[in-house]
C-alpha positions as CSV (number, residue, x, y, z in Angstrom):
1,X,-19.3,-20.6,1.9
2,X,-19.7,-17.4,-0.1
3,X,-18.0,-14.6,2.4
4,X,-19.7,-11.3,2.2
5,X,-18.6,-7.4,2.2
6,X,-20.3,-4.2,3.5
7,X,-19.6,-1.1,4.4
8,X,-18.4,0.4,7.3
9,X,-20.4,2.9,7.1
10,X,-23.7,1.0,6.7
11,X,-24.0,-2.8,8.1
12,X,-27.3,-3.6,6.1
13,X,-26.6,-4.1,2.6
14,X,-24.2,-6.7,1.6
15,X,-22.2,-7.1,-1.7
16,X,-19.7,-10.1,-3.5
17,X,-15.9,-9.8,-3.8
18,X,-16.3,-9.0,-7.2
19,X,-18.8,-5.8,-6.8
20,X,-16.7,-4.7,-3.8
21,X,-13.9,-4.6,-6.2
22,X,-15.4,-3.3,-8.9
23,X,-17.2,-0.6,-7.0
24,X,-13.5,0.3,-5.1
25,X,-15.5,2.7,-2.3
26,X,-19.1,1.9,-1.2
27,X,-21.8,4.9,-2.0
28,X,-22.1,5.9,0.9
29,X,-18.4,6.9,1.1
30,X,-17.5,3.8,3.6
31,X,-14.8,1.4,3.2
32,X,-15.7,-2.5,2.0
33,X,-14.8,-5.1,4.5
34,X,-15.4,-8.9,4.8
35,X,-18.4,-9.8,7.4
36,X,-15.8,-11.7,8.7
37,X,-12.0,-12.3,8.4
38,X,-11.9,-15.9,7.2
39,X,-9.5,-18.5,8.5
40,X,-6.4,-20.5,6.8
41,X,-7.7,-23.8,5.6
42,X,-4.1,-25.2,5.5
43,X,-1.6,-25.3,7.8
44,X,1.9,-23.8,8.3
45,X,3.2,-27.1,7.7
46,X,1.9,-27.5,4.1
47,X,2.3,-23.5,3.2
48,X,6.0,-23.6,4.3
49,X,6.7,-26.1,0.9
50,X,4.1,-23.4,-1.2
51,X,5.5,-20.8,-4.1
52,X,4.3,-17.5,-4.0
53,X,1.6,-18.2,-6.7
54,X,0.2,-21.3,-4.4
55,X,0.3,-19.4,-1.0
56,X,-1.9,-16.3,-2.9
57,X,-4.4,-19.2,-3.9
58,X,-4.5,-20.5,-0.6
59,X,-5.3,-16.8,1.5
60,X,-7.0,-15.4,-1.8
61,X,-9.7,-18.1,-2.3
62,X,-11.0,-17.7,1.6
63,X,-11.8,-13.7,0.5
64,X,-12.6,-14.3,-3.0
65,X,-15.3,-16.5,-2.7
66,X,-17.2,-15.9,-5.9
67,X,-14.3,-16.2,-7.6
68,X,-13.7,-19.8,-9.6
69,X,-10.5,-21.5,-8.9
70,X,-9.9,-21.3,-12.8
71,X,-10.3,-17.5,-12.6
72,X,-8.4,-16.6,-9.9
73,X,-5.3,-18.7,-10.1
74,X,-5.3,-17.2,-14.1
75,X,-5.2,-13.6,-12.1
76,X,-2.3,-15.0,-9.9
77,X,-0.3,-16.6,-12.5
78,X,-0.9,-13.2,-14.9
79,X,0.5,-10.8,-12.0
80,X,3.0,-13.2,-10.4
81,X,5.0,-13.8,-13.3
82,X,8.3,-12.2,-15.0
83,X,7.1,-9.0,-14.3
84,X,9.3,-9.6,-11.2
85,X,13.2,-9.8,-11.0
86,X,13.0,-12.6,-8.6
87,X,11.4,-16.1,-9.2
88,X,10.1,-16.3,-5.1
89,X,8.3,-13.1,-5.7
90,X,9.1,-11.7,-2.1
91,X,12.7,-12.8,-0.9
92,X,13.5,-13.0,2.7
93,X,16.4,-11.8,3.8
94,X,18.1,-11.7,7.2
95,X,19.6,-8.3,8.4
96,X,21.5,-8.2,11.3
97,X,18.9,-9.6,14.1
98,X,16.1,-8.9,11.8
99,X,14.5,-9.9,8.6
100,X,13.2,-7.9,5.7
101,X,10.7,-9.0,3.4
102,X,11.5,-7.6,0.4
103,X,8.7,-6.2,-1.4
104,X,10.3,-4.1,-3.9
105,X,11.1,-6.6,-6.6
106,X,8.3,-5.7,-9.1
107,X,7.7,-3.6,-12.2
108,X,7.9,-0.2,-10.3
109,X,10.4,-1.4,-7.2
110,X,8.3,-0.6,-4.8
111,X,5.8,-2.7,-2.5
112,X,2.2,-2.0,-4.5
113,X,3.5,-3.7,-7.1
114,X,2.7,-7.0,-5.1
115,X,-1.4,-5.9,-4.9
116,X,-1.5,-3.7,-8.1
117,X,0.2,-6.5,-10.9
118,X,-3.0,-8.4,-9.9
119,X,-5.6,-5.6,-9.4
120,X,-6.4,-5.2,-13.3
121,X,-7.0,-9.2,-13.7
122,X,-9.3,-9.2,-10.7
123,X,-11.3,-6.2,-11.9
124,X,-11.4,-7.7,-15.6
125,X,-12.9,-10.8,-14.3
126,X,-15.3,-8.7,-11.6
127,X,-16.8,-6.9,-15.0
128,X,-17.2,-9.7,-16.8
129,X,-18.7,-11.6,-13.6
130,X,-21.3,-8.9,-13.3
131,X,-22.1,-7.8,-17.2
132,X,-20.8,-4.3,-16.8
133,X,-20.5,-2.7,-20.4
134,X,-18.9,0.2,-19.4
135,X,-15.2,0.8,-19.7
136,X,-13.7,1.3,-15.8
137,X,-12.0,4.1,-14.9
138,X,-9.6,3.9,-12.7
139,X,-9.6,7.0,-10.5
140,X,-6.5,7.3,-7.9
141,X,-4.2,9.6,-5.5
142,X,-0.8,9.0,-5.1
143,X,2.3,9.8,-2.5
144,X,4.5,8.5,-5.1
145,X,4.3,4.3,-5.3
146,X,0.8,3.9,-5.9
147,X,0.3,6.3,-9.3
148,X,3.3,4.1,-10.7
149,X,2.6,0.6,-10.0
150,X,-1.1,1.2,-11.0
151,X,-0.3,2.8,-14.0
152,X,2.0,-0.3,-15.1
153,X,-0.7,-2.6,-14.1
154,X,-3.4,-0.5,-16.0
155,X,-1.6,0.5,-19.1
156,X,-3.6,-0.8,-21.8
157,X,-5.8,-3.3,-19.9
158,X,-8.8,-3.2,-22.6
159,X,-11.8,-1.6,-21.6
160,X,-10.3,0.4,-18.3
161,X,-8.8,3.7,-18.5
162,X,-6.3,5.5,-15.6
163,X,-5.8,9.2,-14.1
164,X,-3.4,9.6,-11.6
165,X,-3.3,12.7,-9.4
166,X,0.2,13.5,-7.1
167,X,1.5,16.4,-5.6
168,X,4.1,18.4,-7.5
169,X,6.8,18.6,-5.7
170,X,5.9,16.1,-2.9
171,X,7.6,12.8,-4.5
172,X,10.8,11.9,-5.6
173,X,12.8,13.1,-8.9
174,X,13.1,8.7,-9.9
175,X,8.9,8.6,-8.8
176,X,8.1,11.6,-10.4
177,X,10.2,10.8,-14.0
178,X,8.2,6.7,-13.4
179,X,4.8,8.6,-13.7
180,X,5.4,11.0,-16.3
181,X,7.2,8.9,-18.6
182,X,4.3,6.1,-18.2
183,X,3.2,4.7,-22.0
184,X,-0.2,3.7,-22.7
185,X,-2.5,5.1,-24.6
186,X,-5.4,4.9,-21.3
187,X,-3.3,6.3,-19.1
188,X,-3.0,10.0,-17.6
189,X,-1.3,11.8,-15.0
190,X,-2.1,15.0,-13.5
191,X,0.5,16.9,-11.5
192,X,-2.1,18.9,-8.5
193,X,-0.6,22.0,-6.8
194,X,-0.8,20.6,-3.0
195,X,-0.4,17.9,-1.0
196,X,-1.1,14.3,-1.0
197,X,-4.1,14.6,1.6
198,X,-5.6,17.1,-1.0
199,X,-5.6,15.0,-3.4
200,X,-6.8,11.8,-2.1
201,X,-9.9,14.3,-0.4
202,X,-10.3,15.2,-3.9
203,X,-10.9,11.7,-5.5
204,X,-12.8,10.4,-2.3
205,X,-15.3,13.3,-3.5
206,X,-14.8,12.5,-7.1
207,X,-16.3,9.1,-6.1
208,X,-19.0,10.3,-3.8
209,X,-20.4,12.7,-6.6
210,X,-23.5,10.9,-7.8
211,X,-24.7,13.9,-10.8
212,X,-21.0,13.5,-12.3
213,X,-21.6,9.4,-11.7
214,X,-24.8,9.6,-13.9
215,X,-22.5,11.9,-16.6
216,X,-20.3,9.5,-16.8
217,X,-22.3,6.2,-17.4
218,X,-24.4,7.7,-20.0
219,X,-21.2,8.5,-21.6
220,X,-20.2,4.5,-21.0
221,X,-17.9,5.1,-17.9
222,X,-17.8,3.7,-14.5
223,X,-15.0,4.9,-11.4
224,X,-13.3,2.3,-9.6
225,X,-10.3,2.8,-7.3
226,X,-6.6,1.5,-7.2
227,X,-6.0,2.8,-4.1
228,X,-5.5,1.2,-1.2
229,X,-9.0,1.6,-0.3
230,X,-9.9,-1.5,-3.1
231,X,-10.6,-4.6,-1.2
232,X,-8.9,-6.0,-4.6
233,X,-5.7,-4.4,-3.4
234,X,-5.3,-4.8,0.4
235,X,-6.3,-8.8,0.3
236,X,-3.5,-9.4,-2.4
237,X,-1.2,-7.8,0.5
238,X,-2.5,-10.4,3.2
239,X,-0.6,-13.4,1.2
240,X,3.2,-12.4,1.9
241,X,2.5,-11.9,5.5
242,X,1.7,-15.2,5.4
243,X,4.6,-16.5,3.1
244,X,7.0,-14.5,4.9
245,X,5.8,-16.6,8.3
246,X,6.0,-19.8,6.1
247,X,9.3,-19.0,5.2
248,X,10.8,-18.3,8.1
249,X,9.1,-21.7,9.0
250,X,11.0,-23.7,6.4
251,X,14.4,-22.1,6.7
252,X,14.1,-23.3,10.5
253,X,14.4,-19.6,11.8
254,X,11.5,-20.1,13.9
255,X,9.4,-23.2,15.6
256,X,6.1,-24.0,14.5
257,X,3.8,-21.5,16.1
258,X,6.2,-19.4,17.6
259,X,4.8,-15.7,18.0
260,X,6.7,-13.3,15.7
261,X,6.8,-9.3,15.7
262,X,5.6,-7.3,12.3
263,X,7.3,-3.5,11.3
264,X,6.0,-1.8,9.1
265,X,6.0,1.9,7.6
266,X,2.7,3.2,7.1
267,X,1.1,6.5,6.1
268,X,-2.3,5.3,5.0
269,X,-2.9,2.3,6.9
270,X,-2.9,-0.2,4.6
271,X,-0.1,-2.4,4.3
272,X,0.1,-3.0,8.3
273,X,-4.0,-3.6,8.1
274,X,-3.1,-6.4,6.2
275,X,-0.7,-7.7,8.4
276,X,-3.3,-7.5,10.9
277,X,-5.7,-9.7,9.2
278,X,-3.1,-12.3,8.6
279,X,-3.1,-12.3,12.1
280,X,-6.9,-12.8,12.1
281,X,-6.4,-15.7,9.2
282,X,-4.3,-17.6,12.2
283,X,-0.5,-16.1,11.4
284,X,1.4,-16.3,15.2
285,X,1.8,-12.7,14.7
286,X,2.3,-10.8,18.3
287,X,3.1,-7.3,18.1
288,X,2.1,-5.3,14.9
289,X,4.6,-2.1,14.8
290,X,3.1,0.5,13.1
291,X,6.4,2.9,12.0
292,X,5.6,6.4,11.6
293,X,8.2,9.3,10.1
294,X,8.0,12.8,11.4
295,X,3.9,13.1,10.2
296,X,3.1,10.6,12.9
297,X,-0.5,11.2,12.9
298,X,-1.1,7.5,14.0
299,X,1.7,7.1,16.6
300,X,-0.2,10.0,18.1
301,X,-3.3,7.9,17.9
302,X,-1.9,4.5,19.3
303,X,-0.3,6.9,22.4
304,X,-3.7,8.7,22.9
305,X,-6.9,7.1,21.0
306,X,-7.1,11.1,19.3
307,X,-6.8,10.7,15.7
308,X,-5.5,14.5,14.7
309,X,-4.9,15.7,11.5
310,X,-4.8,19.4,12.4
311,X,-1.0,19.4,12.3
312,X,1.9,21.0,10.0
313,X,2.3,18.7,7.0
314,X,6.0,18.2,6.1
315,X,8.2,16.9,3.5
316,X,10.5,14.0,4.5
317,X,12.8,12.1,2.6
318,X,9.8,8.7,2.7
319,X,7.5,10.6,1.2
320,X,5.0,7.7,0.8
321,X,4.7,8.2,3.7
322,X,3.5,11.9,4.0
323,X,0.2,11.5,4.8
324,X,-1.7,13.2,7.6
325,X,-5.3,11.6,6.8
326,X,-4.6,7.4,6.7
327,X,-7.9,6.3,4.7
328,X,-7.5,2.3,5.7
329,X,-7.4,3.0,9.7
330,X,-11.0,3.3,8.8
331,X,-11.3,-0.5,8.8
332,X,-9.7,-0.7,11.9
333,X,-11.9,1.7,13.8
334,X,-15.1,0.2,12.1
335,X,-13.8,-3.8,13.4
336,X,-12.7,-2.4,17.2
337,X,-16.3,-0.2,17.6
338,X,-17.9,-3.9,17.3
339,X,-18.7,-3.3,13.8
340,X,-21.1,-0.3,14.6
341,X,-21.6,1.7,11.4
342,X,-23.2,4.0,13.5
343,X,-20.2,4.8,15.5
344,X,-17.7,4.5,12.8
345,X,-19.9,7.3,10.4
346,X,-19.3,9.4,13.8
347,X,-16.0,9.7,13.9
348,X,-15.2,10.1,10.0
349,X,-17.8,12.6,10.0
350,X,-16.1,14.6,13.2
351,X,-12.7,13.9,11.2
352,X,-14.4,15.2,7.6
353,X,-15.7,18.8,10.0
354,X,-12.9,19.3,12.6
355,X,-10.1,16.9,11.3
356,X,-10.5,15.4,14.7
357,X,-11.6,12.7,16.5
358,X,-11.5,10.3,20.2
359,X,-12.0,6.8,20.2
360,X,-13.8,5.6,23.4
361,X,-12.1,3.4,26.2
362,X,-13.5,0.4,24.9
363,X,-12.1,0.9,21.6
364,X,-9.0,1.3,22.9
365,X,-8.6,-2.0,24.2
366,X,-9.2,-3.7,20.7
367,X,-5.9,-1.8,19.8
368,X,-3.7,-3.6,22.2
369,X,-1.9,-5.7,19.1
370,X,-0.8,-2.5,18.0
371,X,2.4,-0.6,18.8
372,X,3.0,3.2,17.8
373,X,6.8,4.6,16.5
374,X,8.2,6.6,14.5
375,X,11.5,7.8,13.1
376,X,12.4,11.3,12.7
377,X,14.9,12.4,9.6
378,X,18.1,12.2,11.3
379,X,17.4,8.4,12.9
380,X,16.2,7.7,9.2
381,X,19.8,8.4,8.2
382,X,21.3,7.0,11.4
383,X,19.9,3.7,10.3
384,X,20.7,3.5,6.5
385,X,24.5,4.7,7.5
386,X,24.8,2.0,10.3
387,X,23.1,-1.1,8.7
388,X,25.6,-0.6,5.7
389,X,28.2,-0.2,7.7
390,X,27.4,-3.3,10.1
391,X,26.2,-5.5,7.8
392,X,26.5,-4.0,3.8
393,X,23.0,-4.1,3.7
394,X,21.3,-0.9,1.8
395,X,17.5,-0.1,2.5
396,X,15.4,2.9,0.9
397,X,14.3,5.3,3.4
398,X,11.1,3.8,4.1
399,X,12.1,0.8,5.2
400,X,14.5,2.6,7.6
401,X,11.9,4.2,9.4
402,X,10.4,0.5,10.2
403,X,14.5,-0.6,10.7
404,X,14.8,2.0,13.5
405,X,11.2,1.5,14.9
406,X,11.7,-2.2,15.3
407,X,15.2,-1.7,17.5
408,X,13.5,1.1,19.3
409,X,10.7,-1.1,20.2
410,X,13.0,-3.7,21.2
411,X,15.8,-1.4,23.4
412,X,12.5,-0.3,25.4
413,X,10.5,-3.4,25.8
414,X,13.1,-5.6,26.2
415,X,10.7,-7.8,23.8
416,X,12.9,-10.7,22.1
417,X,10.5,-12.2,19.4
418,X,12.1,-12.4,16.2
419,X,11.0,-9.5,13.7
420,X,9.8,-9.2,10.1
421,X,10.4,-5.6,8.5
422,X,8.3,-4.8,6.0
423,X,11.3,-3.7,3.0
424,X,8.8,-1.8,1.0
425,X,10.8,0.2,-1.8
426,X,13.9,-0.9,-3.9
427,X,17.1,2.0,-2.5
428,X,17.3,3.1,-6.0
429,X,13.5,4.9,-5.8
430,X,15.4,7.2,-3.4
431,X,18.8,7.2,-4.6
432,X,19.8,10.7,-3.5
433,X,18.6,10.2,0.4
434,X,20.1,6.6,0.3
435,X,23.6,7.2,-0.8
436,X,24.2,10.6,1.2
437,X,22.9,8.8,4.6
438,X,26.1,6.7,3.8
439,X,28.1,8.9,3.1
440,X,28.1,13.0,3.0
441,X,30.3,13.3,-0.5
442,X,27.7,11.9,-2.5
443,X,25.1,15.3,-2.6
444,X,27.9,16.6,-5.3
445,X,26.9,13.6,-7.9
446,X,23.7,14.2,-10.2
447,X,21.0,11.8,-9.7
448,X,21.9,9.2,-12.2
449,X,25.8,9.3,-11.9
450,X,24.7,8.2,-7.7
451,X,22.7,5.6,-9.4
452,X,25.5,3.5,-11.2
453,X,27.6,4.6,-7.9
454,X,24.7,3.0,-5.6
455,X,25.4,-0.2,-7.7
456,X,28.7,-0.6,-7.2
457,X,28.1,0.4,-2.7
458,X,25.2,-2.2,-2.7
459,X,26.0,-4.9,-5.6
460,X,22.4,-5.1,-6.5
461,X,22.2,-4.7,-10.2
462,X,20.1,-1.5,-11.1
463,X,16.8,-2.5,-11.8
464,X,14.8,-2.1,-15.4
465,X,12.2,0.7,-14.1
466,X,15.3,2.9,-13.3
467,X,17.3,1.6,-16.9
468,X,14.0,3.1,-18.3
469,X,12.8,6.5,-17.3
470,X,16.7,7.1,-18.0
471,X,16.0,8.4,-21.5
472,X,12.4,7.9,-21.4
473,X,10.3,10.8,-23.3
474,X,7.8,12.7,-21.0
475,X,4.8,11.9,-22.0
476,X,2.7,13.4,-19.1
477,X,2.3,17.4,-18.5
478,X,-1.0,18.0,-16.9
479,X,-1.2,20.3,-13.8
480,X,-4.2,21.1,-11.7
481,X,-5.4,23.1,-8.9
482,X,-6.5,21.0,-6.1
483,X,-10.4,22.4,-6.2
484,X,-9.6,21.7,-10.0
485,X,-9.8,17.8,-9.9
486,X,-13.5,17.5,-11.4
487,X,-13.7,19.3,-14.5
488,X,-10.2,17.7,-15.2
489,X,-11.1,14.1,-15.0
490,X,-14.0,15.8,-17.0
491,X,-11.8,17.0,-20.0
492,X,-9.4,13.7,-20.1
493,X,-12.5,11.5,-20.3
494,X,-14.6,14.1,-22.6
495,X,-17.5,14.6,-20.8
């Protein structure tokens, strides 16, 4: 069975894995989605005794389908290897009445290191499936994780190149010093004065600029996407929802088909989309949590069904986070309008002209495995200072938001499924929030003094991507307006 993708914007035409991944956003601006989620072909039973590698084949293959088993298990055994400081990939660890799946054990501690160590071996083997000559440009916004981890997974991956746009001043001092310092001779970063909404628009446009497309591929170029909008990068996310349930399976902290609750922080949709469609694959998932911080643009939505962007942007201390347009709830709307194109180019269309938009009542209902949260800065703190000092477990600030969402959820639904957090970034990406949330004194240390203290507190060893950019050269200075995007992407690539 060879499963198909379209568009969300336009049922019609179909495409393969491979061009969906290659191609990153459709041409017509939509999103790429499978004609339908596929099913497990194995059971709980026989995943719970699977590594890491064997459960991607297994959920990978049923997306992937023009995809050989020789070629995809060589892009799983390329990604899931000693790039990561733990042989099970994505440990499972129980926290209090909770467990956190930690994602954060990869090149760039955070959670897209899972999807984007495998990204570059997929689109490799999507070129060479389809004879593209051209060398692939990877074209992508970040709000700090993303830039990093794609980077790392690009870096001189023959015959692709990568630009990286963030906001200056809206990520971290340890994200910021991970992108600038970044080897590789096809790799560049560009620092754009605004926010991280400006510059995904400014990519998304990028892509949809067919005269600059035609520049490009007579100068042997071609765009692609590492952003979460890649099919290539949210299906790689699918497989440790469905280890984590497997897990939890084999160390006997659940029964066999027992309905679990999801948490996860989300800004742009994506990581909690793919716990949804583990869901769809046949995971006993119940509740999905979708965990907010104080831009809760899609709390708002699950309350209401108005998706509103027209609100103050701020600055918290999960800055991934900090996003006020979430590209991937695209995906979502497209599935619960019925998959009407027609609909779904509606309401993007309303959100593109008035930042606005109202799902209908019937949409509404197809939202009912969905719960809405969020965590404001204080709680955030609340939560990192009180799970230390319950349990001496320390979590980045991302994860707290989910931590805090989860026992709200639970105090006011009285709901007593067992819970998976999403752990999505290693405490040491946000050192300075971390430590002070336990403890007040440490805003007097510098940055890299609260590191080596944050070692001793936690007794994880610091990581290698913070051992790094700790005398790493800048290599990266490039700043840009955010109208400016074009003709930069223009000069990097000479055209």
């Amino acid at each position: 069975m060879n499963l198909l993708y379209k568009s969300t914007r336009n049922s019609d035409k179909t495409v393969t894995a491979s061009q969906a991944i290659l191609k990153g956003l459709a041409d017509d601006g939509g999103l790429f989605v499978p004609v339908s989620v596929p099913k497990l072909d194995v059971t709980m039973d026989e995943l719970k005794d699977m590594s890491y590698q064997e459960t991607a084949y297994a959920v990978m293959k049923q997306f992937f389908t023009d995809f050989t088993e020789e070629e995809l298990k060589h892009c799983i055994n390329s990604a899931y290897d000693s790039k990561f400081d733990t042989e099970v990939i994505a440990p499972l660890v129980k926290v209090g009445d909770t467990y956190h799946l930690e994602l954060f054990h990869g090149a760039t501690i955070a959670f897209k290191d899972m999807a984007l160590s495998i990204l570059p071996h997929l689109m490799i083997t999507s070129a060479r499936k389809n004879q593209v000559k051209n060398d692939i440009v990877i074209l992508t916004a970040t709000s700090g994780d993303t830039g990093k981890a794609a980077l790392a997974g690009f870096a001189d991956v023959p015959g692709t190149k990568i630009i990286v746009f963030y906001p200056k001043g809206g990520v971290s001092h340890v994200q910021e010093l991970q992108m600038v310092t970044q080897k590789g001779e096809n790799t560049s970063v560009v620092a754009i004065h605004g926010n991280f909404d400006n510059a995904q628009s400014g990519v998304k446009a990028i892509f949809e600029d067919k005269e600059l497309a035609a520049e490009l591929d007579a100068k042997g170029y071609q765009f692609s996407s590492a952003n979460s909008i890649n099919i290539g990068r949210l299906v790689p996310q699918v497989v440790y929802y469905v280890y984590a349930y497997a897990k939890l399976l084999e160390n006997e902290e659940i029964q066999e088909g027992e309905e679990i609750n999801v948490t996860v922080p989300t800004g742009n949709f994506g990581n909690i989309l793919a716990a949804y469609y583990a869901k769809q694959m046949g995971v006993p998932i119940a509740k999905l949590i979708c965990a907010s911080n104080d831009n809760k643009v899609l709390f708002d939505f699950f309350q209401t069904g108005v998706y509103d962007r027209n609100r103050e942007f701020i600055l918290t201390s999960s800055p991934s986070m900090d996003i006020l347009i979430s590209s991937n709830l695209e995906r979502l709307i497209y599935t619960i309008a019925g998959q009407d194109a027609q609909k779904d180019v509606e309401l993007m269309t309303q959100l593109k002209e008035k930042g606005v938009y109202e799902i209908t009542a019937e949409m509404k209902e197809g939202l009912k495995d969905f719960v809405g949260g969020f965590a404001t800065e204080e709680e955030v703190k609340e939560t990192i200072h009180d799970t230390y000092q319950k349990t001496g477990y320390v979590m980045d600030t991302h994860t707290a938001v989910a931590a805090h969402v989860c026992a709200q959820y639970r105090k006011d639904t009285k709901d007593e499924k067992k819970c998976l957090v999403a752990s999505t970034a290693s405490p040491y990406k946000f050192v300075r929030n971390v430590m002070t949330a336990i403890d007040p004194k440490y805003d007097e240390m510098e940055d890299f003094a609260l590191i080596d203290e944050l070692e001793k507190v936690s007794g994880f060893p610091i990581p290698n991507a913070i051992k790094e950019i700790r005398d790493a050269e800048v290599r990266h200075t490039t700043e840009c307006d955010a109208d400016q995007m074009k003709e930069t992407v223009k000069n990097i690539l000479g055209v």
